[in-house]
C-alpha positions in Angstrom: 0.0 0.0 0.0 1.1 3.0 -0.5 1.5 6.1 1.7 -1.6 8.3 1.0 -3.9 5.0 1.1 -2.4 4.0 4.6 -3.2 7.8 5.5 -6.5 8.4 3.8 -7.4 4.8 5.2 -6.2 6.0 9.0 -8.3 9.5 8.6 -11.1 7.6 7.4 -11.3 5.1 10.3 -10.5 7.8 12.7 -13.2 9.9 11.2 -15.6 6.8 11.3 -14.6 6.2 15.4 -15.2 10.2 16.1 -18.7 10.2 13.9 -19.8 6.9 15.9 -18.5 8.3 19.5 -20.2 11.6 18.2 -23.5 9.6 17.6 -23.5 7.7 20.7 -22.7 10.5 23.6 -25.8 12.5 21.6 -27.8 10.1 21.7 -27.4 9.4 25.2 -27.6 12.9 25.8 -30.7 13.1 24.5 -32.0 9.7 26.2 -31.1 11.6 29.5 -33.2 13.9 28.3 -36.5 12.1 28.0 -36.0 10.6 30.6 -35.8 13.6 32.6 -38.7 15.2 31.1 -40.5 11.8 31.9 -39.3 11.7 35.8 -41.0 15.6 35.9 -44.0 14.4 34.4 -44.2 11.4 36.8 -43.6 13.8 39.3 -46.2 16.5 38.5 -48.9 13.8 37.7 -48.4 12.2 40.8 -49.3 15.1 43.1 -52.5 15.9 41.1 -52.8 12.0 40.8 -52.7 12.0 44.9 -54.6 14.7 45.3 -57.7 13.6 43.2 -57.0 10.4 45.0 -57.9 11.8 48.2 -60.8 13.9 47.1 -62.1 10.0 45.7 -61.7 9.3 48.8 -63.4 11.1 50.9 -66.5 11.0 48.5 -66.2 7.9 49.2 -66.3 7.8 52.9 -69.3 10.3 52.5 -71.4 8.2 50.3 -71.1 5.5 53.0 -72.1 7.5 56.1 -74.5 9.9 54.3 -76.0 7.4 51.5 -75.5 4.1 51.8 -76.3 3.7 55.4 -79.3 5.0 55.0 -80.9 2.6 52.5 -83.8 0.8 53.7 -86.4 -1.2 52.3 -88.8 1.2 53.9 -87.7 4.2 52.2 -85.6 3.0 49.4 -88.0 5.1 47.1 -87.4 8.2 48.4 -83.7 7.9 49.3 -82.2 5.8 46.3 -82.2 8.9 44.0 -80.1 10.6 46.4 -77.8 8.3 46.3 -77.6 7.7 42.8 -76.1 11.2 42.2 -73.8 10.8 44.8 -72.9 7.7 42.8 -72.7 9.5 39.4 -70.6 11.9 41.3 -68.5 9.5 42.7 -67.6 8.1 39.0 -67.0 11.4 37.7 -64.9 12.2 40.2 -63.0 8.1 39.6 -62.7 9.1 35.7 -60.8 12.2 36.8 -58.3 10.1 38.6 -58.4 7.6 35.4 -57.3 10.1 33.3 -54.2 10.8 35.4 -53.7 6.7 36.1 -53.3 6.7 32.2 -50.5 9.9 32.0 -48.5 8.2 34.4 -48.8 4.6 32.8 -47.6 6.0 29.7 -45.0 8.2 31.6 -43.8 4.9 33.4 -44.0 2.2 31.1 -40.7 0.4 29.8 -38.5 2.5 32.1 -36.6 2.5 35.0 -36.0 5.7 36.5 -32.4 6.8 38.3 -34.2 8.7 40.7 -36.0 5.9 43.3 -38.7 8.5 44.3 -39.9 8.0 40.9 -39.7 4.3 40.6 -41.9 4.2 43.7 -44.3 6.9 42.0 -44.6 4.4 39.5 -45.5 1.7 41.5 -47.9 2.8 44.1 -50.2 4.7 41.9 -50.7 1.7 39.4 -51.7 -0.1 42.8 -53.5 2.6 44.4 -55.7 3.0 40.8 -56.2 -0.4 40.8 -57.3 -0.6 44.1 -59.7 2.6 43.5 -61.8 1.1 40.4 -62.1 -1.9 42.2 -64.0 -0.5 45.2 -65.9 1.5 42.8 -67.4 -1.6 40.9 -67.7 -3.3 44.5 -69.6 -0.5 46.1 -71.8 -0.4 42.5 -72.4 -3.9 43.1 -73.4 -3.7 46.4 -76.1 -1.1 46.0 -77.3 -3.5 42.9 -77.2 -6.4 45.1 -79.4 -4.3 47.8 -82.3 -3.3 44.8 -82.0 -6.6 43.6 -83.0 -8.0 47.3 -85.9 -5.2 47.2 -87.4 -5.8 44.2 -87.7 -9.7 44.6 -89.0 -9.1 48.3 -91.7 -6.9 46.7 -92.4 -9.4 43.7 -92.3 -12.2 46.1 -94.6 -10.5 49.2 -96.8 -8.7 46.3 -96.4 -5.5 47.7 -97.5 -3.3 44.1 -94.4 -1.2 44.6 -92.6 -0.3 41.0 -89.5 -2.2 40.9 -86.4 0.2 40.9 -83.9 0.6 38.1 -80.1 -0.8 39.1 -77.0 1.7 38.9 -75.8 1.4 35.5 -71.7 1.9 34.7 -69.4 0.5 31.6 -66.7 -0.1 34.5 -65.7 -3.2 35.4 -62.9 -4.6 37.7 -59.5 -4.4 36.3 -56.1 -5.9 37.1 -53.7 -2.2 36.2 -50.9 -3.5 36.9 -50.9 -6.8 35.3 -50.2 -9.2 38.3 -53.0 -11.4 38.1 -54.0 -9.8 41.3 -57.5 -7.4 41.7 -56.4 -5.5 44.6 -60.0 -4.3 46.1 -61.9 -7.0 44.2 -64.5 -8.4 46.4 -66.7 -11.5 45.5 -70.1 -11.0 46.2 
C-alpha cells in the first residue's frame, strides 16, 4: 500500500470512530433527556394523581355515612335517587383520577427511572388506581345487590311497589398493573 492510502485509510477510520462516538454520547444525551422530562411528568402527575386520590376518597367515605347507610327497604323510594347522584358523582370524580392513572402509565412504562422516588411513584399509583376502580365496581355492586334484594322481596310478598332501576356503569374490575391480582376485588 502506498502512503496516502495507509493515511486516507487512518483518517477515514479515525473519522468513522469520532462520527460513531459523536452519535453515541448525543444520543445518550438526549436519552437523558426524555428521561428527565418523563421523571418531571411522573412527578407532576403524581401530586395531582394524589390529590384527586384523596378527594375519591373522601367522596367515598361520604357516600357510606350519608347514603348508603341509610338505605332501607322502607324508604328505598325516596332515598335511592339521592344516592344515585352521589354515585354519578362518585364516577365522575373516579374518571378524573383515570385520566391521570393513564399519564402516568404512559409516563412509566418500559423504564426504569435513576431517581427511586420515581420508581416508587410508578408503583404505588398503578396499585393505588387499581385498588380505586375496584371498590368502585364493589360498592356499585353492592347497592345492585341491595335493589335486587328489594325488588324480589316486593315481587315475592306482592307489595304493588314499582321495581327500581339498578345503577348502570361500563366499569368493570380491572387488574392495572398486570399481576394477576384485583387488589380491592371483592366477590359477592
Amino acid at each position: 500500500m502506498t502512503k496516502q492510502v495507509k493515511i486516507l485509510f487512518i483518517s477515514g477510520t479515525l473519522l468513522l470512530t469520532i462520527g460513531l462516538i459523536t452519535n453515541f454520547t448525543m444520543n445518550l444525551r438526549l436519552d437523558k433527556e426524555e428521561v428527565k422530562k418523563r421523571m418531571d411528568v411522573v412527578n407532576d402527575t403524581y401530586e395531582q394523581f394524589r390529590q384527586e386520590a384523596k378527594t375519591l376518597n373522601t367522596t367515598r367515605d361520604s357516600l357510606y355515612e350519608n347514603e348508603f347507610s341509610n338505605l332501607y327497604f322502607e324508604t328505598l323510594n325516596s332515598t335511592i335517587n339521592p344516592c344515585f347522584l352521589k354515585l354519578q358523582t362518585y364516577e365522575q370524580e373516579l374518571d378524573k383520577v383515570t385520566i391521570l392513572a393513564e399519564k402516568l402509565e404512559k409516563s412509566c412504562e418500559n423504564i426504569y427511572f435513576p431517581e427511586k422516588e420515581a420508581n416508587t411513584k410508578c408503583q404505588v399509583f398503578a396499585t393505588s388506581y387499581e385498588e380505586m376502580m375496584n371498590y368502585f365496581i364493589n360498592d356499585i355492586k353492592q347497592v345492585n345487590n341491595y335493589i335486587e334484594e328489594y325488588n324480589t322481596y316486593n315481587e315475592e310478598n306482592q307489595t304493588g311497589v314499582a321495581p327500581i332501576s339498578k345503577y348502570n356503569t361500563t366499569k368493570q374490575y380491572i387488574d392495572f398493573n398486570k399481576d394477576k391480582e384485583y387488589i380491592g376485588k371483592e366477590d359477592f
